[in-house]
C-alpha positions, 0 to 999 in steps of 0.5 A: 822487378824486385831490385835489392835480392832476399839475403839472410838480411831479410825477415824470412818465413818459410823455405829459402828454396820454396817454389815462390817468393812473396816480398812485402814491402808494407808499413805497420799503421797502414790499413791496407797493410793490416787488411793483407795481413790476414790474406798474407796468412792465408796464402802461407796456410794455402800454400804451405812449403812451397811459399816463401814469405819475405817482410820489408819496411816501408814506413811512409811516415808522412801519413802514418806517424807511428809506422817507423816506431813500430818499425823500430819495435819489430827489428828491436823484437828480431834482435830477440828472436822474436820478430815474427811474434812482433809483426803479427801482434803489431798487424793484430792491434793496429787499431790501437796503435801508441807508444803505450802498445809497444812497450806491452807488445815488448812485455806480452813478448818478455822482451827487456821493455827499457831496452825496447824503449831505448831503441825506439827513441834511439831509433837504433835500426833506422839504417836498417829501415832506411835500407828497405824503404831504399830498396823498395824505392828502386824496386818501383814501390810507391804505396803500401802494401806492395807484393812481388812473386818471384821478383815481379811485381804483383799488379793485382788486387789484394785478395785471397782468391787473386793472389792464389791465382798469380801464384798458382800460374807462377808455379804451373811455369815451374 
């Protein structure tokens, strides 16, 4: 079960009140993470409003030692309006990832790159980071990516078609 509830806190795609709730908790250098991301897309293109889409950090920053920077540069570019753009460019080049990729990411966006800089080294959204991971942990969630509908936990593969299909049953339950 999804512990910590979707609050304006949260990185939000969609209608609040759409039908399903998909929660992600995933990390930016993960490939996992960047193989469900067009697949995350997909659903959102397939299911249109009744889709929900909810974006957490989970940095595991043993493995992956830029996936909190980037963390960092995604909340930076949400104090612009501007996080989903970040998101998908940071998920869009993740084969390229370096402190480098960040500040033309911040550029590409026109985002104030010195004050991107600043808040990476600063690691000035680490409490909000740190809260997400938390609420991952208490909710169960041990890897990346890790997907609930509608506060359960999503067990299966992540693929197109067996996502379709969990959430096609969840809405038949509606």
């Amino acid at each position: 079960m999804l512990k910590n509830q979707v609050s304006p806190d949260d990185h939000i795609q969609g209608r609040t009140n759409a039908l399903i709730t998909l929660v992600e908790y995933g990390d930016y250098q993960c490939p996992y993470c960047g193989l469900a991301y067009p697949i995350v897309k997909a659903l959102q293109n397939h299911f249109d409003d009744q889709l929900c889409f909810v974006f957490r950090n989970f940095p595991l920053t043993e493995v992956h030692p830029l996936a909190e920077p980037a963390a960092e540069c995604a909340e930076f570019a949400a104090t612009q309006n501007r996080f989903w753009e970040m998101h998908d460019l940071l998920y869009e080049n993740q084969g390229r990832f370096n402190h480098p990729l960040f500040q033309e990411l911040g550029q590409i966006l026109k985002l104030p790159v010195e004050d991107l800089e600043q808040a990476i080294e600063n690691k000035a959204f680490e409490s909000k980071i740190r809260k997400d991971f938390i609420g991952g942990v208490k909710s169960g969630v041990n890897g990346t990516p890790t997907f609930f509908m509608n506060e359960q936990r999503y067990n299966g593969p992540v693929e197109f078609q067996s996502m379709v299909s969990a959430i096609e049953s969840l809405l038949t339950l509606k």
